[in-house]
C-alpha positions as CSV (number, residue, x, y, z in Angstrom):
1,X,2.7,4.2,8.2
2,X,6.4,3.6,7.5
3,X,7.2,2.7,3.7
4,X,10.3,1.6,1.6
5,X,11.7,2.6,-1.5
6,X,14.3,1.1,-3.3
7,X,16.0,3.0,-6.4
8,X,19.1,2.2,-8.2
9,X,21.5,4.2,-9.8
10,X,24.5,2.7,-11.5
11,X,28.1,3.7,-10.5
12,X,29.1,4.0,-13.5
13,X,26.5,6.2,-14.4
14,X,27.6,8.7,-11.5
15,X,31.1,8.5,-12.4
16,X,30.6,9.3,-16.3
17,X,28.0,12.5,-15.0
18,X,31.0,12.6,-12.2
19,X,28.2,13.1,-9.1
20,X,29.0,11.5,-6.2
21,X,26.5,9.1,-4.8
22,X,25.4,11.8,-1.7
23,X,24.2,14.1,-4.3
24,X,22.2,12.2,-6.3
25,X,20.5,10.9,-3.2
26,X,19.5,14.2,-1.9
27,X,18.3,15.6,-5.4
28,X,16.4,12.3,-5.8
29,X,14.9,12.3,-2.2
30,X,14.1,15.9,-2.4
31,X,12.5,16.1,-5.9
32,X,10.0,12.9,-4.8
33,X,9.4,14.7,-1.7
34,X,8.3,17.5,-3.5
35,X,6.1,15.2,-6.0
36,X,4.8,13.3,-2.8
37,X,3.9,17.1,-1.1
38,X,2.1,18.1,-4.7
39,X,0.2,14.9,-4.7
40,X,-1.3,14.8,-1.2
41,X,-2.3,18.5,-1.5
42,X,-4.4,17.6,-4.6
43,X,-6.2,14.0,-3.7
44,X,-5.2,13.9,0.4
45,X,-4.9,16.8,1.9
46,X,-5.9,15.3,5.2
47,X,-2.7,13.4,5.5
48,X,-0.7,15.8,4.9
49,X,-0.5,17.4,8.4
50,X,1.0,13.9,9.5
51,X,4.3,14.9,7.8
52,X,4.3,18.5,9.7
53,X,7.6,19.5,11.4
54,X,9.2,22.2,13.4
55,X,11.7,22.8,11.6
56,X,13.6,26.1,10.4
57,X,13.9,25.1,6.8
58,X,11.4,22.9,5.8
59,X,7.7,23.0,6.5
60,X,6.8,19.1,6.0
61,X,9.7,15.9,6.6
62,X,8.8,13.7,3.7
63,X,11.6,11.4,4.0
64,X,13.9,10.2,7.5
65,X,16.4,12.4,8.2
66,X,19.5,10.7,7.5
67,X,17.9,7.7,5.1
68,X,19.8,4.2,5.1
69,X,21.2,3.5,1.9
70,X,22.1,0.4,0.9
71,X,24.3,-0.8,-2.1
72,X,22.6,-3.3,-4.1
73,X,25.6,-4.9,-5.8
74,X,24.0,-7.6,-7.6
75,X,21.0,-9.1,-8.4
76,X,20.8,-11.2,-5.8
77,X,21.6,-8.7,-3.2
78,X,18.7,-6.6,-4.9
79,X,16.1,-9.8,-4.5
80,X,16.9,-10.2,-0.8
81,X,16.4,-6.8,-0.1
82,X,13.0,-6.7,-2.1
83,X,11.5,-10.0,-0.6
84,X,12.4,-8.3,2.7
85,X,11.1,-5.0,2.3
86,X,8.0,-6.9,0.5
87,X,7.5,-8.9,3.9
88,X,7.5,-5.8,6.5
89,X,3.3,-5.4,6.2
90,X,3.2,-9.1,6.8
91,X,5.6,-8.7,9.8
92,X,3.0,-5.2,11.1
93,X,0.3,-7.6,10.7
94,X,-1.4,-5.5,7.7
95,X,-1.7,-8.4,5.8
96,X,-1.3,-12.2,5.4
97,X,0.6,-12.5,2.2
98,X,3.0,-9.8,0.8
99,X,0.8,-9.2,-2.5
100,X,-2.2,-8.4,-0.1
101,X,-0.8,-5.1,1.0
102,X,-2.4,-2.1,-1.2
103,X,1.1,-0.5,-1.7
104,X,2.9,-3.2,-2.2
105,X,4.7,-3.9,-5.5
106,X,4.6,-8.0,-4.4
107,X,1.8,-8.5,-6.8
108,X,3.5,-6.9,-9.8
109,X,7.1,-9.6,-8.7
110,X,4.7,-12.3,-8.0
111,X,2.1,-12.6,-10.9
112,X,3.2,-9.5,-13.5
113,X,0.0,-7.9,-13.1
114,X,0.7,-4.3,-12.1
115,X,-0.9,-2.8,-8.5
116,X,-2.8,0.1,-9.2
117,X,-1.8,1.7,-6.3
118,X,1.5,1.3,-6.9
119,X,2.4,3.0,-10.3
120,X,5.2,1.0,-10.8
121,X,5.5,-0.5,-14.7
122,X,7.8,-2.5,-16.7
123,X,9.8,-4.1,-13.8
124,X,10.2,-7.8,-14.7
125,X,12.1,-9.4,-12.0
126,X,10.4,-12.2,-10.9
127,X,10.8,-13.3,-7.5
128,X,10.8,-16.7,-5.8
C-alpha cells in the first residue's frame, strides 16, 4: 500500500540553521524510517518483511529511493496538494469519500475531529 506524507520546513528556517534543503530531507526521512521500523517490530511485525531489500546498506527500504519533493510555496499550493494526495484511496478504489480511508487525515481537514489512526493533532486548515 503506497502512502503520502507531506512535511514542511520553512526556508528561512534552513537558511538561519544554514542546512540545505537535501539534508534536512534525508535526516527527516531517515529518522521516521527508523521510528516506522521500531513501530512495526513492536505492534506489526508481520508487515514488516514487506519493506525487505537486498541491499548492501540497509536491511529494510522504508521510504522510495529518490522521494519527490515538492515546494509548497503558499497556502494554496499546500491545499492542492493535500486535497490531491487526500483523493489517491478514492482513485485505488479503497474508499468512496476521502475521510473514509483509515489513514487518512481527510476527516481531521473536513470535520476537526482527529483520525485515530492517524496521530496527527492541532492542524487547523480547513479544506473545501
Amino acid at each position: 500500500m503506497q502512502k503520502s506524507f507531506v512535511w514542511s520546513v520553512p526556508t528561512t528556517e534552513l537558511m538561519k540553521a544554514r542546512k540545505k534543503r537535501e539534508n534536512v530531507q534525508r535526516d527527516f526521512l531517515k529518522h521516521t524510517a527508523q521510528e516506522i521500523k521500531s513501530d512495526m517490530v513492536r505492534n506489526r511485525v508481520s508487515e514488516l518483511n514487506e519493506y525487505l531489500v537486498n541491499a548492501k546498506d540497509r536491511k529494510y527500504q522504508m521510504w522510495e529511493r529518490n522521494a519527490l519533493s515538492v515546494d509548497l510555496w503558499s497556502e494554496k499550493i499546500l491545499i492542492r496538494k493535500l486535497k490531491y494526495i487526500h483523493e489517491n484511496p478514492v482513485r485505488a478504489g479503497l474508499c468512496k469519500y476521502p475521510e473514509e480511508y483509515k489513514y487518512s487525515s481527510a476527516l481531521l481537514y473536513k470535520t476537526g475531529i482527529d483520525n485515530p489512526s492517524t496521530k496527527l493533532r492541532g492542524i487547523s486548515y480547513a479544506l473545501s
